[in-house]
N, C-alpha and C positions, 0 to 999 in steps of 0.2 A: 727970269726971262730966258737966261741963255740955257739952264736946264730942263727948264719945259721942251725949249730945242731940241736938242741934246739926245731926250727922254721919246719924243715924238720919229726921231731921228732910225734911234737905237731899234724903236718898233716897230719900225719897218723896214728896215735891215732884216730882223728878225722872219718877218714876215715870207719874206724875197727870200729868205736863204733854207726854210723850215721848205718853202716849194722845191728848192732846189735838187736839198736832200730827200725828201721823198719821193721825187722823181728817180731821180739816182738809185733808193732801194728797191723801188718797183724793176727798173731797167737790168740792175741783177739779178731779180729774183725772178724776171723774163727769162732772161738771157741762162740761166743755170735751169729753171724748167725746159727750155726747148733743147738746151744740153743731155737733159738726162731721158729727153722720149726716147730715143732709139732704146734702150734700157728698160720699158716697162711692160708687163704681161700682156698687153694689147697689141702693141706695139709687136709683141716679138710673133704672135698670133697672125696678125694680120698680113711680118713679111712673108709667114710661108704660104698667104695667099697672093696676094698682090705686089710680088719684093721688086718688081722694076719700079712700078712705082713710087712706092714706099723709099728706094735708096736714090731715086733722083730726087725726093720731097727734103730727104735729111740732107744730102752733100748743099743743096738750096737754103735752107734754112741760116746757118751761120754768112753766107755770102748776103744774104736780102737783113741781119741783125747788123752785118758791117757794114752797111748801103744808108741802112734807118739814122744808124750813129754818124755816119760820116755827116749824111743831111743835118740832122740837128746840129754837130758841131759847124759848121760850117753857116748856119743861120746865127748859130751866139754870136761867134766872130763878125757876123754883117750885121747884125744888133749893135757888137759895142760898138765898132766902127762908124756907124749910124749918130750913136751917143756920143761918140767924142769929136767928131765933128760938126755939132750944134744943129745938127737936122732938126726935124718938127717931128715928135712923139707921134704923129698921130697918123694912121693907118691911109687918109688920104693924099696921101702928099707920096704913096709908094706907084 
């Protein structure tokens, strides 16, 4: 009994944290693509057409990826806070 628990426990732990981290490696692998546009032959193409453009899009870019992260962090933290004070899980009660 108690390791059926245990075992049912453990998979979905798994489950919850498999999201976690995938999320996680996409958000790097975000966050290091839009790193590296100003860097690629399009890109470098395009500033000798359009460059005001083009360098108010890039200085933008990392400000609106700290803006996305902050929001997400800041919804986890009102999650847990949510969960540890014995609120109701469920989406009507927000």
């Amino acid at each position: 009994m108690f390791f059926k628990q245990l075992h049912r426990q453990t998979k979905q732990d798994r489950q919850e944290n498999g999201l976690y981290y995938s999320s996680l490696v996409i958000a790097i692998m975000a966050f290091y693509t839009l790193l590296s546009l100003p860097r690629q032959d399009v890109m470098l193409y395009l500033r000798t057409l359009e460059s005001q453009a083009l360098s108010k899009l890039f200085t933008l870019i990392p400000l609106i990826f700290f803006c996305r992260c902050l929001s997400f962090f800041s919804w986890s933290i009102w999650l847990q806070k949510r969960r540890w004070s014995g609120a109701e899980s469920s989406w009507d009660s927000i």
